[in-house]
N, C-alpha and C positions, 0 to 999 in steps of 0.2 A: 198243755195248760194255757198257754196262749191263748185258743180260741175262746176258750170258757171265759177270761178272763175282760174279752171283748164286751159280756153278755153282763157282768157285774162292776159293782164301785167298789173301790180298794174300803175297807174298812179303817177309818182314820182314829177312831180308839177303839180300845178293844173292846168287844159285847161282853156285857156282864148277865150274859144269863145264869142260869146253875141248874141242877138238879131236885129234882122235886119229888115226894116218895107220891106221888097220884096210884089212884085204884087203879090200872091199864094192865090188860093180861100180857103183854108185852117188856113189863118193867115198868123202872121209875122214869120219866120223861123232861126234859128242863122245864121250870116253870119260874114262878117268882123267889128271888134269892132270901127272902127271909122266910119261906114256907122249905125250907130245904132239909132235907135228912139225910145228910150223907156222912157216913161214919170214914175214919179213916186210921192208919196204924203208924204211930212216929217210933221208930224203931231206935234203938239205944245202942247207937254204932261201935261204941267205946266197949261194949262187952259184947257184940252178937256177932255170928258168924255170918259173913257173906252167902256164903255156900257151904253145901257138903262134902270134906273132903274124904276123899276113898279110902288112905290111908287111915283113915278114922274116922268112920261113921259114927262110931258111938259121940262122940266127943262131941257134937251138933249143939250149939245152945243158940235161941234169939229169945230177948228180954226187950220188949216196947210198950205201948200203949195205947189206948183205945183212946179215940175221941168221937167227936161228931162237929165237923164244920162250923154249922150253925146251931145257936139254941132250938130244936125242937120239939114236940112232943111224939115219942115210940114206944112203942110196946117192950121192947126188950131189945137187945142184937146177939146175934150167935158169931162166932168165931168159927169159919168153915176152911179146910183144905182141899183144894180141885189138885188129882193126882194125875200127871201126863196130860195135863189140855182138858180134860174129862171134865165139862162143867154143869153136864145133865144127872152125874152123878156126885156131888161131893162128900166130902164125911167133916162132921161137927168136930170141932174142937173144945169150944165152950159155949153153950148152949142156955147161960145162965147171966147175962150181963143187962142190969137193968139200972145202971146208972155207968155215968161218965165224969170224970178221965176215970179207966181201973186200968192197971198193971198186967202185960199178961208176961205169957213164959214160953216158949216150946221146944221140945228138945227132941231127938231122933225118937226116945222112947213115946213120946205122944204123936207125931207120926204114924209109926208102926202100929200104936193101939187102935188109932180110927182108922188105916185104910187097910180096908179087906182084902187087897190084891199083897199086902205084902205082913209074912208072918213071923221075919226076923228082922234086925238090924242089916244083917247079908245078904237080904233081897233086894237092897237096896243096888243098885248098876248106875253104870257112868251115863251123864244123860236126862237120867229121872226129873222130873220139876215138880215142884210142889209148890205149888201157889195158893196162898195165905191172906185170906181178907173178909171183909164184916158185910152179914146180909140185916139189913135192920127187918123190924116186925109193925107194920103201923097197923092200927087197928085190927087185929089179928091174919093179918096180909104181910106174906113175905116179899121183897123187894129186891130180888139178887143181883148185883151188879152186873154179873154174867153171866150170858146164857149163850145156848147152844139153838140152832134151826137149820133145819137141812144139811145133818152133819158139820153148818161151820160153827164158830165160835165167835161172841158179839159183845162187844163192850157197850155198857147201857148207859154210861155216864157222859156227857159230853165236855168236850175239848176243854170248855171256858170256865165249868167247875175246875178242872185241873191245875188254869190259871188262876184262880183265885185259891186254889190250895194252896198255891206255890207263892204270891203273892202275902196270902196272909198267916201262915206255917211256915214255910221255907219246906217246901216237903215236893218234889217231883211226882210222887206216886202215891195213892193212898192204901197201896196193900204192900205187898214180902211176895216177891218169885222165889224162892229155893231153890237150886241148880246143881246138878253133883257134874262138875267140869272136868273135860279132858286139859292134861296139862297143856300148857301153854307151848306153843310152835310158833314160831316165830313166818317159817316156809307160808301158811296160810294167814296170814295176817293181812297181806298184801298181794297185789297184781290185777286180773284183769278182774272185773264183778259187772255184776247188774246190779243197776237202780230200778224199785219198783214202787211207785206210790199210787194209790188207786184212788185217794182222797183228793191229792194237789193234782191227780191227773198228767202223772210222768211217768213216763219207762227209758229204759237206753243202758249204753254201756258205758262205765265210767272206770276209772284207774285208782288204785291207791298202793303210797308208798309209804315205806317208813323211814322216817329220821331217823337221820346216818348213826347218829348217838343216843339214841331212845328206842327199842324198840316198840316199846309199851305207848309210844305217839305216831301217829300215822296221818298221812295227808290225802284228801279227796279232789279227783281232778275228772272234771266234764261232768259235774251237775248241772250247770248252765249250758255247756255246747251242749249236749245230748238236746235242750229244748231251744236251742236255734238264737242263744243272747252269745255275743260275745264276753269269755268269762278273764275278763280282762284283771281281775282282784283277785283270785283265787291262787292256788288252791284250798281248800276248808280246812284244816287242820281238828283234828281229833284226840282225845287224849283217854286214854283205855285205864282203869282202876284198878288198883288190886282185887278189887270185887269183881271185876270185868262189868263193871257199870262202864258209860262212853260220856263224855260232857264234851260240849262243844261251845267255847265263848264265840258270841257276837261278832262274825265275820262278814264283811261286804265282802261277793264275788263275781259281780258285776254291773258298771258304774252305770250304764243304760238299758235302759226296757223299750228302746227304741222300736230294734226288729219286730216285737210283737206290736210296732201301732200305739205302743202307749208312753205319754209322756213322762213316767215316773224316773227314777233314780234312786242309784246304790242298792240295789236289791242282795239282801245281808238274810245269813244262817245263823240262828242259835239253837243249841236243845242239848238234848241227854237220849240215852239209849241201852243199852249191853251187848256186850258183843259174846257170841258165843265158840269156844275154844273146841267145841268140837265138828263141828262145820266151817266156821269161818266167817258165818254170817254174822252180819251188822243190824242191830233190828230199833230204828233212831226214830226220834219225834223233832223235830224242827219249825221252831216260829219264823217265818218267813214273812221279813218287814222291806221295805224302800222309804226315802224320806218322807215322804207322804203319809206313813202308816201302817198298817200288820195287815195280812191276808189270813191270820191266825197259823194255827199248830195244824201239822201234820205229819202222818208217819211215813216212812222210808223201811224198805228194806235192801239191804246190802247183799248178793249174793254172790258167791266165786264161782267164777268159770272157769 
Protein backbone atom coordinates (compact mmCIF):
# COMPACT_ATOMS: atom_id res chain seq x y z
CA UNK A 1 0.00 0.00 0.00
CA UNK A 2 2.87 2.17 0.56
CA UNK A 3 3.75 2.59 -2.93
CA UNK A 4 0.10 3.45 -4.21
CA UNK A 5 0.00 5.75 -1.56
CA UNK A 6 2.97 7.73 -2.92
CA UNK A 7 0.94 8.34 -6.25
CA UNK A 8 -2.33 9.78 -4.09
CA UNK A 9 -3.53 12.66 -1.37
CA UNK A 10 -4.77 11.36 1.78
CA UNK A 11 -8.34 12.36 1.64
CA UNK A 12 -8.95 15.06 4.48
CA UNK A 13 -12.98 14.70 4.65
CA UNK A 14 -14.60 12.18 3.67
CA UNK A 15 -16.31 12.08 -0.27
CA UNK A 16 -19.68 12.30 -0.17
CA UNK A 17 -20.59 10.62 -3.09
CA UNK A 18 -23.48 7.93 -3.26
CA UNK A 19 -25.27 5.70 -5.31
CA UNK A 20 -27.27 6.43 -8.10
CA UNK A 21 -29.99 4.03 -9.89
CA UNK A 22 -28.58 5.30 -13.70
CA UNK A 23 -29.56 3.13 -16.92
CA UNK A 24 -25.74 1.28 -17.01
CA UNK A 25 -26.11 -2.50 -17.98
CA UNK A 26 -23.53 -2.84 -15.37
CA UNK A 27 -25.75 -1.56 -12.33
CA UNK A 28 -26.33 1.44 -10.35
CA UNK A 29 -23.03 3.52 -10.38
CA UNK A 30 -22.32 6.68 -7.81
CA UNK A 31 -23.67 9.83 -8.94
CA UNK A 32 -25.27 12.87 -7.34
CA UNK A 33 -26.54 12.16 -3.53
CA UNK A 34 -29.88 13.60 -3.86
CA UNK A 35 -30.59 11.60 -7.29
CA UNK A 36 -30.03 8.45 -5.07
CA UNK A 37 -32.20 5.08 -4.93
CA UNK A 38 -30.75 3.10 -2.60
CA UNK A 39 -33.24 1.08 -0.55
CA UNK A 40 -32.01 -0.44 2.60
CA UNK A 41 -33.39 -3.10 5.63
CA UNK A 42 -33.25 -1.84 9.48
CA UNK A 43 -33.68 -4.84 11.04
CA UNK A 44 -35.54 -5.21 14.56
CA UNK A 45 -32.79 -6.80 16.61
CA UNK A 46 -34.93 -7.06 19.75
CA UNK A 47 -37.15 -9.70 18.05
CA UNK A 48 -35.09 -11.27 15.07
CA UNK A 49 -32.71 -13.90 14.92
CA UNK A 50 -29.20 -13.41 14.12
CA UNK A 51 -28.75 -16.82 12.49
CA UNK A 52 -30.19 -20.03 12.03
CA UNK A 53 -29.90 -22.30 14.59
CA UNK A 54 -29.74 -26.17 13.64
CA UNK A 55 -31.13 -27.29 16.66
CA UNK A 56 -34.18 -25.39 15.36
CA UNK A 57 -34.61 -24.45 12.02
CA UNK A 58 -37.99 -24.08 12.15
CA UNK A 59 -38.12 -21.54 14.81
CA UNK A 60 -36.05 -18.80 12.21
CA UNK A 61 -37.97 -15.41 12.43
CA UNK A 62 -36.49 -11.69 11.16
CA UNK A 63 -39.01 -8.66 11.44
CA UNK A 64 -37.34 -5.11 9.92
CA UNK A 65 -38.13 -2.66 7.46
CA UNK A 66 -37.77 -1.32 4.17
CA UNK A 67 -36.51 2.11 3.44
CA UNK A 68 -34.74 3.94 0.87
CA UNK A 69 -31.96 6.51 1.77
CA UNK A 70 -32.98 9.21 -0.04
CA UNK A 71 -36.32 10.60 -1.16
CA UNK A 72 -36.67 9.19 -4.75
CA UNK A 73 -38.72 8.34 -7.42
CA UNK A 74 -39.02 4.01 -8.22
CA UNK A 75 -41.03 2.00 -9.68
CA UNK A 76 -41.54 -0.56 -7.08
CA UNK A 77 -38.70 -2.58 -5.02
CA UNK A 78 -38.73 -6.52 -4.68
CA UNK A 79 -37.41 -8.12 -1.51
CA UNK A 80 -34.87 -10.97 -3.04
CA UNK A 81 -32.85 -13.97 -1.35
CA UNK A 82 -29.43 -14.94 -3.09
CA UNK A 83 -28.90 -18.67 -1.74
CA UNK A 84 -25.04 -19.78 -1.02
CA UNK A 85 -23.29 -16.56 -2.85
CA UNK A 86 -25.69 -17.49 -6.00
CA UNK A 87 -26.31 -13.83 -7.06
CA UNK A 88 -27.07 -14.61 -10.90
CA UNK A 89 -29.80 -16.64 -9.54
CA UNK A 90 -32.05 -15.27 -6.69
CA UNK A 91 -35.52 -15.92 -5.65
CA UNK A 92 -38.30 -12.94 -4.69
CA UNK A 93 -39.50 -12.74 -1.51
CA UNK A 94 -41.78 -9.81 -1.99
CA UNK A 95 -42.20 -8.57 -5.22
CA UNK A 96 -44.96 -5.98 -4.43
CA UNK A 97 -43.45 -2.91 -2.49
CA UNK A 98 -44.42 0.29 -3.80
CA UNK A 99 -44.19 2.53 -1.21
CA UNK A 100 -41.72 3.13 1.92
CA UNK A 101 -41.18 2.57 5.15
CA UNK A 102 -43.32 -0.99 4.99
CA UNK A 103 -42.80 -3.75 7.48
CA UNK A 104 -41.49 -6.81 6.34
CA UNK A 105 -41.29 -10.55 7.98
CA UNK A 106 -39.22 -13.67 7.07
CA UNK A 107 -39.15 -16.79 8.52
CA UNK A 108 -37.57 -20.35 7.65
CA UNK A 109 -41.07 -21.24 6.03
CA UNK A 110 -40.53 -18.32 3.39
CA UNK A 111 -37.18 -19.27 2.77
CA UNK A 112 -37.91 -22.70 1.75
CA UNK A 113 -41.02 -21.45 -0.41
CA UNK A 114 -38.80 -19.35 -2.74
CA UNK A 115 -35.68 -21.29 -2.98
CA UNK A 116 -35.74 -24.13 -5.42
CA UNK A 117 -32.81 -25.98 -4.36
CA UNK A 118 -34.39 -26.60 -0.97
CA UNK A 119 -37.70 -28.61 -0.31
CA UNK A 120 -37.90 -28.85 3.48
CA UNK A 121 -37.08 -27.08 6.57
CA UNK A 122 -34.27 -30.16 6.81
CA UNK A 123 -32.38 -29.18 3.83
CA UNK A 124 -31.35 -26.71 5.35
CA UNK A 125 -27.07 -27.69 6.53
CA UNK A 126 -24.71 -26.04 8.63
CA UNK A 127 -23.14 -23.43 6.49
CA UNK A 128 -26.05 -22.36 4.24
CA UNK A 129 -26.34 -18.28 3.74
CA UNK A 130 -28.99 -16.58 2.76
CA UNK A 131 -28.68 -13.25 1.89
CA UNK A 132 -31.53 -10.77 2.14
CA UNK A 133 -31.80 -7.40 0.35
CA UNK A 134 -33.90 -4.78 -1.93
CA UNK A 135 -33.30 -4.59 -5.94
CA UNK A 136 -35.31 -1.20 -6.63
CA UNK A 137 -37.22 -0.99 -10.35
CA UNK A 138 -36.56 2.58 -11.94
CA UNK A 139 -38.34 3.10 -14.92
CA UNK A 140 -39.00 -0.35 -15.52
CA UNK A 141 -35.13 -1.26 -15.16
CA UNK A 142 -34.08 -3.47 -12.40
CA UNK A 143 -30.91 -2.19 -10.45
CA UNK A 144 -29.46 -5.09 -8.39
CA UNK A 145 -26.96 -4.33 -5.91
CA UNK A 146 -25.34 -7.60 -6.76
CA UNK A 147 -24.07 -9.18 -9.29
CA UNK A 148 -22.11 -11.85 -10.50
CA UNK A 149 -19.26 -11.74 -13.68
CA UNK A 150 -16.84 -14.36 -14.46
CA UNK A 151 -18.08 -16.53 -11.90
CA UNK A 152 -17.11 -13.76 -9.15
CA UNK A 153 -19.46 -11.85 -7.02
CA UNK A 154 -19.65 -7.72 -7.07
CA UNK A 155 -20.82 -5.38 -4.90
CA UNK A 156 -22.33 -2.41 -6.98
CA UNK A 157 -22.81 0.10 -4.12
CA UNK A 158 -19.96 2.13 -3.16
CA UNK A 159 -18.03 2.37 0.12
CA UNK A 160 -19.32 6.13 0.80
CA UNK A 161 -22.97 5.32 0.43
CA UNK A 162 -22.30 2.90 3.13
CA UNK A 163 -20.84 5.92 5.02
CA UNK A 164 -23.64 7.87 4.84
CA UNK A 165 -25.90 4.99 5.86
CA UNK A 166 -24.18 4.68 8.88
CA UNK A 167 -23.88 8.32 9.51
CA UNK A 168 -27.39 9.16 8.93
CA UNK A 169 -29.38 5.50 10.18
CA UNK A 170 -26.81 4.23 12.33
CA UNK A 171 -27.07 1.02 10.07
CA UNK A 172 -23.59 -0.75 9.10
CA UNK A 173 -25.09 -2.77 6.29
CA UNK A 174 -28.17 -2.27 4.16
CA UNK A 175 -29.17 -5.89 3.75
CA UNK A 176 -29.57 -9.36 6.42
CA UNK A 177 -26.66 -12.21 5.59
CA UNK A 178 -28.37 -15.28 7.25
CA UNK A 179 -25.86 -17.81 8.41
CA UNK A 180 -26.68 -21.43 9.82
CA UNK A 181 -23.25 -21.41 12.29
CA UNK A 182 -21.00 -24.11 13.35
CA UNK A 183 -20.87 -23.75 17.19
CA UNK A 184 -18.47 -21.93 18.56
CA UNK A 185 -14.60 -23.25 19.19
CA UNK A 186 -12.83 -21.40 20.80
CA UNK A 187 -9.33 -23.60 19.31
CA UNK A 188 -9.92 -21.60 15.81
CA UNK A 189 -10.57 -18.32 17.07
CA UNK A 190 -7.02 -17.52 17.18
CA UNK A 191 -3.40 -18.15 16.07
CA UNK A 192 -1.50 -17.78 13.13
CA UNK A 193 -3.87 -16.18 9.82
CA UNK A 194 -3.59 -14.23 6.73
CA UNK A 195 -4.43 -10.71 6.14
CA UNK A 196 -5.70 -10.16 2.65
CA UNK A 197 -7.15 -6.83 1.23
CA UNK A 198 -7.10 -6.37 -2.47
CA UNK A 199 -8.77 -2.80 -2.16
CA UNK A 200 -6.02 -1.11 0.46
CA UNK A 201 -3.52 -3.28 -1.42
CA UNK A 202 -2.15 -5.57 1.67
CA UNK A 203 -1.44 -9.09 2.13
CA UNK A 204 0.99 -10.83 4.92
CA UNK A 205 0.72 -12.77 8.03
CA UNK A 206 -0.62 -11.54 11.05
CA UNK A 207 -1.46 -13.16 14.69
CA UNK A 208 -4.38 -13.17 16.87
CA UNK A 209 -5.00 -13.96 20.42
CA UNK A 210 -7.55 -14.01 22.73
CA UNK A 211 -8.11 -12.32 26.14
CA UNK A 212 -7.17 -14.32 28.77
CA UNK A 213 -10.89 -13.71 30.29
CA UNK A 214 -12.96 -13.16 27.15
CA UNK A 215 -13.02 -15.52 24.67
CA UNK A 216 -15.48 -13.84 22.52
CA UNK A 217 -12.55 -10.66 22.27
CA UNK A 218 -9.55 -11.26 20.55
CA UNK A 219 -6.47 -9.24 19.59
CA UNK A 220 -4.82 -8.39 15.97
CA UNK A 221 -1.05 -8.28 15.76
CA UNK A 222 1.23 -7.31 12.52
CA UNK A 223 -1.41 -5.45 10.52
CA UNK A 224 1.14 -2.71 10.22
CA UNK A 225 4.52 -4.81 10.33
CA UNK A 226 3.29 -7.19 7.58
CA UNK A 227 3.42 -3.53 5.54
CA UNK A 228 6.68 -2.33 6.75
CA UNK A 229 5.26 0.71 9.76
CA UNK A 230 6.37 0.11 12.96
CA UNK A 231 3.29 -0.96 14.84
CA UNK A 232 4.16 0.63 17.88
CA UNK A 233 0.05 1.16 19.22
CA UNK A 234 -1.30 -1.99 18.57
CA UNK A 235 -2.38 -4.64 18.84
CA UNK A 236 -6.33 -3.98 17.22
CA UNK A 237 -8.49 -5.52 19.46
CA UNK A 238 -11.85 -7.02 18.27
CA UNK A 239 -14.81 -7.90 19.90
CA UNK A 240 -16.93 -11.02 18.31
CA UNK A 241 -21.10 -10.71 19.05
CA UNK A 242 -23.42 -13.09 19.80
CA UNK A 243 -24.41 -12.86 16.33
CA UNK A 244 -20.88 -13.43 15.42
CA UNK A 245 -21.08 -9.71 13.86
CA UNK A 246 -16.96 -8.33 14.75
CA UNK A 247 -16.97 -4.38 15.78
CA UNK A 248 -13.87 -2.89 16.10
CA UNK A 249 -13.71 0.78 18.01
CA UNK A 250 -11.13 3.42 16.92
CA UNK A 251 -7.64 2.13 17.52
CA UNK A 252 -4.25 3.94 16.59
CA UNK A 253 -1.64 1.16 15.61
CA UNK A 254 0.90 3.06 14.57
CA UNK A 255 2.08 6.49 15.66
CA UNK A 256 4.36 7.20 12.17
CA UNK A 257 3.79 6.74 8.38
CA UNK A 258 7.38 7.61 8.22
CA UNK A 259 8.82 4.33 6.70
CA UNK A 260 6.54 4.73 3.71
CA UNK A 261 7.96 8.51 2.99
CA UNK A 262 4.98 10.04 4.31
CA UNK A 263 4.59 12.65 6.82
CA UNK A 264 1.32 11.64 8.27
CA UNK A 265 0.49 10.33 11.96
CA UNK A 266 -1.42 7.93 14.29
CA UNK A 267 -2.51 5.87 11.48
CA UNK A 268 -5.82 4.28 13.45
CA UNK A 269 -8.47 1.12 12.66
CA UNK A 270 -12.15 1.18 13.01
CA UNK A 271 -14.92 -1.00 11.50
CA UNK A 272 -17.23 -4.00 11.74
CA UNK A 273 -17.18 -7.40 10.21
CA UNK A 274 -18.40 -11.27 11.08
CA UNK A 275 -16.66 -13.78 11.90
CA UNK A 276 -17.39 -17.09 10.77
CA UNK A 277 -17.52 -20.19 13.43
CA UNK A 278 -16.97 -22.64 10.90
CA UNK A 279 -13.85 -21.78 9.13
CA UNK A 280 -12.43 -19.38 11.40
CA UNK A 281 -12.42 -16.72 9.01
CA UNK A 282 -12.68 -13.02 9.77
CA UNK A 283 -14.29 -11.09 6.92
CA UNK A 284 -13.78 -7.00 8.38
CA UNK A 285 -14.35 -3.53 6.75
CA UNK A 286 -11.98 -0.95 8.23
CA UNK A 287 -11.95 3.04 8.01
CA UNK A 288 -8.39 3.60 8.04
CA UNK A 289 -7.61 7.46 9.18
CA UNK A 290 -4.19 9.25 10.45
CA UNK A 291 -4.46 12.79 11.79
CA UNK A 292 -4.63 14.34 8.82
CA UNK A 293 -7.70 12.46 7.52
CA UNK A 294 -9.51 8.95 6.21
CA UNK A 295 -8.02 6.99 3.37
CA UNK A 296 -11.71 5.74 3.49
CA UNK A 297 -13.24 2.00 4.14
CA UNK A 298 -11.89 -1.19 3.14
CA UNK A 299 -12.27 -4.82 3.42
CA UNK A 300 -9.91 -7.32 5.03
CA UNK A 301 -10.06 -10.84 5.17
CA UNK A 302 -8.77 -12.89 8.05
CA UNK A 303 -7.74 -16.42 7.10
CA UNK A 304 -6.15 -19.31 9.40
CA UNK A 305 -3.31 -21.10 8.65
Amino acid sequence: MKILLKYISIIATMLFLSYSCETDENGPMPNDIQEGCFPYIAIDNDVSSPFINVDDIDGYYLSGEIDILFDSPYDKLTLVVAYNGNYSNYYVLNDDITSVPVDIEVTTTDLVNAIDELSSPSDIQIADEFHVYVIPTIAGKQFPPYQEMNGKSYNTVSSSILQNLSALKGLTKADVNITVPCAFDPSIVSGNFYSVSNDWGSAGDITIFPDESDPFVVYVDGLETMEGLVEDQGPLKMIIKPNYDVTVERQVLSSSLAPWGLPYTNMAYEGFGTYDTCTGTYTMTFEITVDQGSFGQYNFTFTIQ
